[in-house]
C-alpha positions as CSV (number, residue, x, y, z in Angstrom):
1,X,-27.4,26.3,115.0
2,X,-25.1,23.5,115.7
3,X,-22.7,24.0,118.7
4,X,-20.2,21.8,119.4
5,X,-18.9,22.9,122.9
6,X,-22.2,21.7,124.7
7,X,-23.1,25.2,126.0
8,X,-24.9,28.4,124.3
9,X,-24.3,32.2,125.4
10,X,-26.1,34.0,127.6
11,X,-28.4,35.8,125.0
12,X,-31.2,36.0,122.3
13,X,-31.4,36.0,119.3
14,X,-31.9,39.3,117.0
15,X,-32.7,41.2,120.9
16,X,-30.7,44.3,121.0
17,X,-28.0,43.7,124.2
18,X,-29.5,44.8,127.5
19,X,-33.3,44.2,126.4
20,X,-34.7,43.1,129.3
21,X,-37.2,41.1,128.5
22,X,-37.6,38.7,125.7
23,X,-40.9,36.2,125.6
24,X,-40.6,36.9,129.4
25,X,-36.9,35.9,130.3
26,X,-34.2,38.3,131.4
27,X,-31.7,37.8,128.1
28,X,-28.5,38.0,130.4
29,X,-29.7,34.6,131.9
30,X,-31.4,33.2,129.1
31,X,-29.4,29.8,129.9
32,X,-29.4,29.7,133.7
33,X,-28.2,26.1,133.6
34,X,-25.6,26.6,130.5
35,X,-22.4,25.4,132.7
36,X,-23.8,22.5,135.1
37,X,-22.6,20.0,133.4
38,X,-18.6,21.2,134.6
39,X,-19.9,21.5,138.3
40,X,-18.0,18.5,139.7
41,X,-21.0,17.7,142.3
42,X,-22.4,16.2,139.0
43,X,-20.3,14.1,137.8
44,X,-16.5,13.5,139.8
45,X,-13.2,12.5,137.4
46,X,-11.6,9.7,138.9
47,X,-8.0,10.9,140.2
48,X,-5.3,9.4,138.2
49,X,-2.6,11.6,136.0
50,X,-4.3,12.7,132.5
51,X,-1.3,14.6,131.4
52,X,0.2,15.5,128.8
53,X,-3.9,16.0,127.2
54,X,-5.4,19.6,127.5
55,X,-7.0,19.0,131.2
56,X,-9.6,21.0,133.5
57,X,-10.8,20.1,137.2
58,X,-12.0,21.8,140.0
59,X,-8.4,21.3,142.0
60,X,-10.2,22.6,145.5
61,X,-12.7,19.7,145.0
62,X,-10.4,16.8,143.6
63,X,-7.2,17.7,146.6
64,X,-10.1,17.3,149.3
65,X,-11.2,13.9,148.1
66,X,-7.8,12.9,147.4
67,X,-7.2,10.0,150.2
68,X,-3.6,8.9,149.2
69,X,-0.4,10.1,150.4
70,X,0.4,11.5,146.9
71,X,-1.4,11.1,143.8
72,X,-0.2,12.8,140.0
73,X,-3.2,14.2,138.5
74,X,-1.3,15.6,135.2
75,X,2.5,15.3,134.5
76,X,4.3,16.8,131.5
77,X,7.3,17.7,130.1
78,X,7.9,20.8,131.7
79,X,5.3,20.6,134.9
80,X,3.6,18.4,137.3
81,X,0.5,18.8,139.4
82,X,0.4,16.5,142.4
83,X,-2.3,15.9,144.8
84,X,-1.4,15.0,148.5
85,X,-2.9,13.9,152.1
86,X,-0.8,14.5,155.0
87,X,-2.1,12.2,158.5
88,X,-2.4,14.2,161.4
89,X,1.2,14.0,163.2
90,X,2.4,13.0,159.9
91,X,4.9,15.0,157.7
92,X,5.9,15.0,153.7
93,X,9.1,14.1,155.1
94,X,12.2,16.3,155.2
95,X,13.6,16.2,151.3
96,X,15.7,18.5,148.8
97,X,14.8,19.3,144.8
98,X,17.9,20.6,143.5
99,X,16.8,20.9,140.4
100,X,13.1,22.2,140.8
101,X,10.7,24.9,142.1
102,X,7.5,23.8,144.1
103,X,4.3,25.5,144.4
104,X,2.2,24.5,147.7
105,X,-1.7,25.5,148.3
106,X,-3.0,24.0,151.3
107,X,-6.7,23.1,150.9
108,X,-8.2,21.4,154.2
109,X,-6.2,21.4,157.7
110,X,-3.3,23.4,159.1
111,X,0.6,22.4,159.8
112,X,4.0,24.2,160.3
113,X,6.3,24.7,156.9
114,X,9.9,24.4,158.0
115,X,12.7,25.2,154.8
116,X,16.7,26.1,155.1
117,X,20.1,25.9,153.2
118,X,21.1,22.8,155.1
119,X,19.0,19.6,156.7
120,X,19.9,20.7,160.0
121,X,19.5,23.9,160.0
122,X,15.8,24.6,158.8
123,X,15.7,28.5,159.6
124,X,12.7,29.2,158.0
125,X,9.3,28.6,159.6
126,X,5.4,29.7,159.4
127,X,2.6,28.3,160.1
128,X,0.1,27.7,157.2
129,X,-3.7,27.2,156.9
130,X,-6.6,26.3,154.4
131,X,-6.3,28.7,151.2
132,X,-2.2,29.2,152.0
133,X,0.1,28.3,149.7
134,X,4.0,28.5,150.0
135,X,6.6,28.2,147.2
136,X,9.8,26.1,147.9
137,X,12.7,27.5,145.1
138,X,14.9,25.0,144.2
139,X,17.9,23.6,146.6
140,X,16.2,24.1,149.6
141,X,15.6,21.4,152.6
142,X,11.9,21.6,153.1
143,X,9.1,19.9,155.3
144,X,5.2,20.1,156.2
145,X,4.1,18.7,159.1
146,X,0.2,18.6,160.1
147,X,-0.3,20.3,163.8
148,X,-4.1,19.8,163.4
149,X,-6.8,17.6,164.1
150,X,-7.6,16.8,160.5
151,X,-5.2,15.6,157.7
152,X,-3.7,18.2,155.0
153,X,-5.0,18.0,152.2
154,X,-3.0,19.9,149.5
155,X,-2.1,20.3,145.9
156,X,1.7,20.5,144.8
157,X,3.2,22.1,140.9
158,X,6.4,20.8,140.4
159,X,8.5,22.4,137.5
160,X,9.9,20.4,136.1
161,X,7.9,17.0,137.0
162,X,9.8,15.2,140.1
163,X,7.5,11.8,140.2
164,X,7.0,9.2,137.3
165,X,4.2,9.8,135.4
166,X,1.0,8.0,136.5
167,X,2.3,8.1,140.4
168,X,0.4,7.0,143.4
169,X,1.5,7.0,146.8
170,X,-1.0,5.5,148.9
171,X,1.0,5.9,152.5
172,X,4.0,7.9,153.3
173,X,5.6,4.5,153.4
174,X,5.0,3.6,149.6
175,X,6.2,7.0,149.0
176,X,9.8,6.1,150.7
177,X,9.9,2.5,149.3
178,X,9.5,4.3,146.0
179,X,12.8,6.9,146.5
């Protein structure tokens, strides 16, 4: 039978469901190794925006090995998904979206979010940590600064897209002499 996805389901043939044993094998892992081959330890994607294509990546994985201040993995029309590394001591850098909501998981290290209705008054403030995330809404002053020992590594969903498609940041400093 010809299969063009590269994978087979977990059973056999013309066995009733839930037989255990067919020629020896349990039939609910008849394929043990039926998904490797999307297992990024076996084969990594290079980081560089593939958008607006159908796209699929382990984003845990591809924000830890993510070396550059800011890197687009996939922009479209309506969304962006943006892969960052913040220094330690370093920060994003204190900026406004007007015009956009932004979606923040934190991956690898730990820093202070600070966000308010004006630049100098930023009355909103938490601490965040690997597997936190934090939304920013739209027309409010915002920052991340890394408090740890290692940088932030993170992953950032723009809606709509706020960088050129195809972006990459590779210090803080491109990033300004980009704005």
């Amino acid at each position: 039978m010809y299969n063009p996805y590269g994978y087979y389901p977990n059973c056999g043939y013309n066995v009733p469901a839930g037989h255990s044993n067919y020629m020896g094998k349990d039939t609910y892992n008849m394929y043990p190794n039926a998904y490797e081959n999307n297992y990024p330890n076996n084969r990594y994607m290079g980081l560089r925006d593939y958008g607006p294509e159908p796209f699929v990546i382990n984003i845990e994985d591809a924000a830890k090995r993510n070396n550059a201040f800011r890197t687009a993995i996939w922009t479209g029309n309506h969304l962006q998904v943006t892969l960052m590394s913040i220094d330690v001591g370093e920060d994003i850098g204190l900026e406004i979206h007007p015009n956009l909501d932004q979606f923040i998981r934190i991956e690898q290290g730990q820093g202070i979010v600070l966000m308010g209705d004006r630049q100098d008054y930023l009355n909103f403030q938490s601490w965040v940590y690997p597997d936190y995330a934090f939304i920013i809404p739209a027309g409010k002053w915002h920052n991340l600064v890394n408090t740890g020992h290692v940088p932030i590594k993170l992953y950032s969903i723009y809606a709509p897209p706020q960088h050129p498609r195809g972006t990459v940041h590779v210090t803080r400093a491109d990033a300004m002499a980009a704005e």
